[in-house]
N, CA, C and O atoms as a DFTB+ gen file, in Angstrom:
352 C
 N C O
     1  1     -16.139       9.458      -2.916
     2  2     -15.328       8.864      -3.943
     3  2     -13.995       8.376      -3.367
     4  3     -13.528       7.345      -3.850
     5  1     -13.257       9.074      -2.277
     6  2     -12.047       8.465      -2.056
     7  2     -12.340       7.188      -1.065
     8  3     -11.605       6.204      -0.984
     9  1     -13.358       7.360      -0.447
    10  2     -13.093       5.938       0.097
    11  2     -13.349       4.983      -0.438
    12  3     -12.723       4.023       0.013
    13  1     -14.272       4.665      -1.556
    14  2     -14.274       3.692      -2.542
    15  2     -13.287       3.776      -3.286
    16  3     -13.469       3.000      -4.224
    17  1     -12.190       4.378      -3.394
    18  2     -10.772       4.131      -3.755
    19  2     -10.316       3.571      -2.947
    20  3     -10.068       2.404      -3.251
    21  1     -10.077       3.841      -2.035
    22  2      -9.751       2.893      -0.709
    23  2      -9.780       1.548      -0.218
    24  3      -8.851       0.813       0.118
    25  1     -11.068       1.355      -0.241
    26  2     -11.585      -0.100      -0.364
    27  2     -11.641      -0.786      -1.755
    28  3     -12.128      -1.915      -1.692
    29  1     -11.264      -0.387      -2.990
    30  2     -10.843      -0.615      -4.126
    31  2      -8.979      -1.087      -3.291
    32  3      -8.613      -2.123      -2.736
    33  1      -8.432      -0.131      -3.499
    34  2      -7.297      -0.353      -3.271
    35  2      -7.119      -1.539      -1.943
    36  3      -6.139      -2.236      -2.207
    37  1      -7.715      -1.933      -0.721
    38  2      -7.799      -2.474       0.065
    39  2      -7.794      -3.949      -0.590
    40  3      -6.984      -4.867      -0.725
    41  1      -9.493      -3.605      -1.011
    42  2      -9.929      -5.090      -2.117
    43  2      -8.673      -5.663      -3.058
    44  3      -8.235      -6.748      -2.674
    45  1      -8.195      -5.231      -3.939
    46  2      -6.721      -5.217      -5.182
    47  2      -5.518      -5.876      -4.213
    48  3      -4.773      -6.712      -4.726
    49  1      -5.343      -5.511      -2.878
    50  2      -3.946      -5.861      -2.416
    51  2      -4.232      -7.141      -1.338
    52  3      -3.390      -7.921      -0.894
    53  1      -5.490      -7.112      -1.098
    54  2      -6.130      -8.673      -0.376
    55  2      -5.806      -9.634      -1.932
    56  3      -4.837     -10.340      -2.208
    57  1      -6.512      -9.448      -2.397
    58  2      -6.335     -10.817      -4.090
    59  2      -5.087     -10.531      -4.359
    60  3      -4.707     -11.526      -4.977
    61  1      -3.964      -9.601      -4.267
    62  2      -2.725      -9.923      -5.070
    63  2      -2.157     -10.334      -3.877
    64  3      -1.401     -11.277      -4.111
    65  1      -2.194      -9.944      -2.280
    66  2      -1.683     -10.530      -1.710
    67  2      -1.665     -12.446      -1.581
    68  3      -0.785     -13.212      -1.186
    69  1      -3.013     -12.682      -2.096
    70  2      -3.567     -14.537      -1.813
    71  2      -2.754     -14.864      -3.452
    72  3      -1.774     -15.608      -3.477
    73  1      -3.155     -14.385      -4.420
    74  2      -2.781     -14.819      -5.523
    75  2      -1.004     -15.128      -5.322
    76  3      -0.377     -16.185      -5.253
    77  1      -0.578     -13.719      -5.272
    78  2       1.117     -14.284      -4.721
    79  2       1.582     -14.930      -3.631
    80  3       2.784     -15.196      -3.599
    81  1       0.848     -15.254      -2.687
    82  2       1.343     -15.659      -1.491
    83  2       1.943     -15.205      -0.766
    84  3       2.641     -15.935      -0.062
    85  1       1.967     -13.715      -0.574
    86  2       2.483     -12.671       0.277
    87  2       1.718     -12.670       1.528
    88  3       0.516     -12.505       1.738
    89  1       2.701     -12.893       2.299
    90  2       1.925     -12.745       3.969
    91  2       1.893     -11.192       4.198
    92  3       2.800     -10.386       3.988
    93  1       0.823     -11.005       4.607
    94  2       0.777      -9.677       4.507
    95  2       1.390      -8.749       5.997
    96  3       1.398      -7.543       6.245
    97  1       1.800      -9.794       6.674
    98  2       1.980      -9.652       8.285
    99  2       3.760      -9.095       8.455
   100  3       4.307      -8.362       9.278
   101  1       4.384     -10.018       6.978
   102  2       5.687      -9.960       6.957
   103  2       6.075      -9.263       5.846
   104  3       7.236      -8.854       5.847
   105  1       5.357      -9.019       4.857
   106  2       5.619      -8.225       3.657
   107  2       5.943      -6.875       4.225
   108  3       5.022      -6.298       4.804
   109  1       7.151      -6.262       4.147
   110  2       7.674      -4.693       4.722
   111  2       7.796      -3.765       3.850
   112  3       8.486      -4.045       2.869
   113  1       7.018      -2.030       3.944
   114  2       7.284      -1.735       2.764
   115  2       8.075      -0.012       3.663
   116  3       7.863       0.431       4.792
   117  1       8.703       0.365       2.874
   118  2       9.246       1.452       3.576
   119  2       8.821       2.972       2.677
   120  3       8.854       3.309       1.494
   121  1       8.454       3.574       3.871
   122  2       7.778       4.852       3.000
   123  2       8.998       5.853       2.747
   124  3       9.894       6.185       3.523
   125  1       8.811       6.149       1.718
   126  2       9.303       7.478       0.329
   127  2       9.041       8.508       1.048
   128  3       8.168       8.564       1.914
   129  1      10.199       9.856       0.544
   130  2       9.865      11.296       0.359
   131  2       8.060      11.459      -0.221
   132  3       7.159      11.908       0.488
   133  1       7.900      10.971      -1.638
   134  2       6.792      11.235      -2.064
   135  2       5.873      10.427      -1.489
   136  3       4.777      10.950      -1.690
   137  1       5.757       9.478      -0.912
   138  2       4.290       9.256      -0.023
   139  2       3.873       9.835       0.951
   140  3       2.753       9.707       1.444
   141  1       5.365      11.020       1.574
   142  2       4.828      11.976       3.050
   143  2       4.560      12.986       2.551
   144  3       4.523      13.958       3.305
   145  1       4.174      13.265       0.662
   146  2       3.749      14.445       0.470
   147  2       2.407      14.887      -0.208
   148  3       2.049      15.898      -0.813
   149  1       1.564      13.202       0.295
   150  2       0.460      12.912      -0.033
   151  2      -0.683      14.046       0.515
   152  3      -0.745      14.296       1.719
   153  1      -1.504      14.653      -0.380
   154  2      -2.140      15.317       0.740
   155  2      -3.707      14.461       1.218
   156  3      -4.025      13.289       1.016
   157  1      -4.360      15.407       1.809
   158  2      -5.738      14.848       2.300
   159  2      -5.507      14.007       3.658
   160  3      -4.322      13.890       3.974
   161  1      -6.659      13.273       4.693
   162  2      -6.689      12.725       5.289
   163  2      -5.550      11.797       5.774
   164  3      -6.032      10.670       5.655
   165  1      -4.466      11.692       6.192
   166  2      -3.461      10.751       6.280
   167  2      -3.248       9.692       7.674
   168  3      -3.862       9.807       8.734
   169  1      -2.579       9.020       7.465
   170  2      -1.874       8.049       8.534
   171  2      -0.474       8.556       9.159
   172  3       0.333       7.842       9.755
   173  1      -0.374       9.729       8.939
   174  2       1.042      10.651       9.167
   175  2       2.011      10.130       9.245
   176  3       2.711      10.219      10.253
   177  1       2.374       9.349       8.077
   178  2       2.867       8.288       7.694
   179  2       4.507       9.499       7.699
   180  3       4.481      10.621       7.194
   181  1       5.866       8.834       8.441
   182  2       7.190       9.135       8.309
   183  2       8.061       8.805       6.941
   184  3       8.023       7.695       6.412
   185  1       8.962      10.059       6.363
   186  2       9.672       9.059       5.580
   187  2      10.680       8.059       6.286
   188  3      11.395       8.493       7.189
   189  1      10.779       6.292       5.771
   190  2      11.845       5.817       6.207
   191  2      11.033       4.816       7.191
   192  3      11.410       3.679       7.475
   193  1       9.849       5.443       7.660
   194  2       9.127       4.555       8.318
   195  2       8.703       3.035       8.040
   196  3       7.789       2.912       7.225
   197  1       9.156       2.015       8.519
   198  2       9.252       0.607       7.660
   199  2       7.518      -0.112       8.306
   200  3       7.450      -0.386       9.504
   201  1       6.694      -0.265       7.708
   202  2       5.782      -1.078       8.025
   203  2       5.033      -2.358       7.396
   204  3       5.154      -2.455       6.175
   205  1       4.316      -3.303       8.010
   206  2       4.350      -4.239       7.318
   207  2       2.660      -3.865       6.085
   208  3       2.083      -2.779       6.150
   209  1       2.221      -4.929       5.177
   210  2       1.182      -4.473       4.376
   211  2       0.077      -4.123       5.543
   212  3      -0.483      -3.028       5.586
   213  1      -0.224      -5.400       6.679
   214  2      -1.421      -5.451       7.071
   215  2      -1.186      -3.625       8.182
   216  3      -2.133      -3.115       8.782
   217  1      -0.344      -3.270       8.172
   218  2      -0.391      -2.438       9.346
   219  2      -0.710      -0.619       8.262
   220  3      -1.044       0.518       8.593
   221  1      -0.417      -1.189       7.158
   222  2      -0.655       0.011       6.208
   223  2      -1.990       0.074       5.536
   224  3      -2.467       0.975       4.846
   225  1      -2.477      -1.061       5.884
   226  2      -4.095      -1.534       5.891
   227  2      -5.004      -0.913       6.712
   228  3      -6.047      -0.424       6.280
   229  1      -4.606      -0.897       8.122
   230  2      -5.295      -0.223       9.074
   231  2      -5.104       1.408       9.184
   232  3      -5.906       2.249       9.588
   233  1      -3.721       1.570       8.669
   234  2      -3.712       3.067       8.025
   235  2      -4.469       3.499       6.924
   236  3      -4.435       4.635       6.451
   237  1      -5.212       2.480       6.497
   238  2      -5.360       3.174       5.331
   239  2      -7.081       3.452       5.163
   240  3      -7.734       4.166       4.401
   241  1      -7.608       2.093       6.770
   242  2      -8.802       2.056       6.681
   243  2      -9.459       2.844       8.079
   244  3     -10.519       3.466       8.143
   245  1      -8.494       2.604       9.122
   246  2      -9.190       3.860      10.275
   247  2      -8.962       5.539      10.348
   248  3      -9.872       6.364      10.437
   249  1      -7.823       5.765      10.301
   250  2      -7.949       7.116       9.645
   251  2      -7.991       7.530       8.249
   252  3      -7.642       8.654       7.888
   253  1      -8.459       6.535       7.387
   254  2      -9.078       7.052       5.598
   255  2      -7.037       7.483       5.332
   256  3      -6.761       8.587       4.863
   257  1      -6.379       6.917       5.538
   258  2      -4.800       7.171       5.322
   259  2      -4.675       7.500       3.581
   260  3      -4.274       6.421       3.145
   261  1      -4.802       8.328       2.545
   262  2      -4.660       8.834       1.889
   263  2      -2.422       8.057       1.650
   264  3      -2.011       7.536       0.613
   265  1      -1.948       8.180       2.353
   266  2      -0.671       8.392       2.331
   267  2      -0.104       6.646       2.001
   268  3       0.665       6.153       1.176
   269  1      -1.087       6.001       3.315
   270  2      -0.908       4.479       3.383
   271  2      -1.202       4.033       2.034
   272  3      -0.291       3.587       1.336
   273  1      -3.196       4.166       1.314
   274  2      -3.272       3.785      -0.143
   275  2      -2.404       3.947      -0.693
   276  3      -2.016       2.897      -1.207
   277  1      -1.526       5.153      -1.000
   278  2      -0.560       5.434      -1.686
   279  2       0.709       4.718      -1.852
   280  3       1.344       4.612      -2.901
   281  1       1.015       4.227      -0.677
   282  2       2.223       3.667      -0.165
   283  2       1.651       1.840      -0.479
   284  3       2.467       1.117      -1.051
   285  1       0.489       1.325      -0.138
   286  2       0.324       0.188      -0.845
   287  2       0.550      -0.114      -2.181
   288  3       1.235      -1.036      -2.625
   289  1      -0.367       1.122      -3.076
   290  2      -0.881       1.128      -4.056
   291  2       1.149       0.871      -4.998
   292  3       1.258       0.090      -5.944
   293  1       2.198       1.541      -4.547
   294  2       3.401       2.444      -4.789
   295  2       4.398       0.799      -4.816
   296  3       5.512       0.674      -5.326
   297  1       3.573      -0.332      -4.093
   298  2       4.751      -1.076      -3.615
   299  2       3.925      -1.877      -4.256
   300  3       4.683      -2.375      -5.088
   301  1       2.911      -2.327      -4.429
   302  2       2.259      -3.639      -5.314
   303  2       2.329      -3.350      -6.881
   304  3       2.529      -4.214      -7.736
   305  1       2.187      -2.372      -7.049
   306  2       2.641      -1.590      -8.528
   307  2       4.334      -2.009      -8.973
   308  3       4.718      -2.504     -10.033
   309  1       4.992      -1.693      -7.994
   310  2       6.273      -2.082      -8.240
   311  2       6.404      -3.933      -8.496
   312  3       7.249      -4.464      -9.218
   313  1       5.490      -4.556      -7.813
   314  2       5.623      -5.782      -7.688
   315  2       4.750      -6.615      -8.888
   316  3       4.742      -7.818      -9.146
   317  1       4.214      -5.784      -9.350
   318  2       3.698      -6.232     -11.166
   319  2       4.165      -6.108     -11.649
   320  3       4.342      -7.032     -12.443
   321  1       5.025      -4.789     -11.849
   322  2       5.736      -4.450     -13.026
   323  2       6.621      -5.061     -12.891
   324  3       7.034      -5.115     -14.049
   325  1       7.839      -6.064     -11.836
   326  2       8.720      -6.753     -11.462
   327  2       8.110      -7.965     -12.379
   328  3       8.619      -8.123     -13.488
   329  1       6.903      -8.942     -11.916
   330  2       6.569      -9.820     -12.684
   331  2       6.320      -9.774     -14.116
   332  3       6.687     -10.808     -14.673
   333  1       5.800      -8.877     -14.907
   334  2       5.648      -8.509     -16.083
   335  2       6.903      -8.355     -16.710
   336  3       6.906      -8.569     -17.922
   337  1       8.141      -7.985     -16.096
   338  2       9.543      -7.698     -16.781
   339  2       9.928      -9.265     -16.373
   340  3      10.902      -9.417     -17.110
   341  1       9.801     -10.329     -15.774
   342  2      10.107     -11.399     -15.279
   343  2       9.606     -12.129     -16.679
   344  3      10.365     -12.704     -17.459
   345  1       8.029     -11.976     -16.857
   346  2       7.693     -12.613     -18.065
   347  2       7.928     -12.645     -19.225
   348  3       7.701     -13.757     -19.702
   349  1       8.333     -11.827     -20.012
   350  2       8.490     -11.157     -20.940
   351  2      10.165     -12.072     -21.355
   352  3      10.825     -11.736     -22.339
């Protein structure tokens, strides 16, 4: 089940990345207290640690990064709810 979260979450941030036009090479997201307190399988992901999407991608898909999904999932979430308060 978690890795089909995974590749769910993988799949979700490929289409919002093309839909917005976010390069995913230059998009930087910086990890939180609460994403280094992710448990399960991780990318031993640092707080403060600045990385770009595609590199939290490969965290998230060679060692099953539990911390990285999180940390995608944490920053594209923020970036809907930004557009949704934009629309409104």
């Amino acid at each position: 089940m978690a890795s089909l979260t995974k590749l769910t979450t993988l799949y979700s941030v490929y289409r919002l990345c093309d839909a917005l036009k976010i390069n995913m090479h230059e998009e930087m997201v910086v990890i939180d207290e609460e994403t280094t307190q992710v448990t399960g399988t991780t990318a031993n992901l640092k707080r403060g640690d600045t990385l770009s999407v595609d590199q939290l991608i490969y965290g998230l898909m060679l060692p099953s990064g539990n911390d990285a999904a999180f940390a995608l999932a944490q920053h594209f979430g923020r970036i809907i709810i930004n557009l949704k308060k934009e629309a409104s």
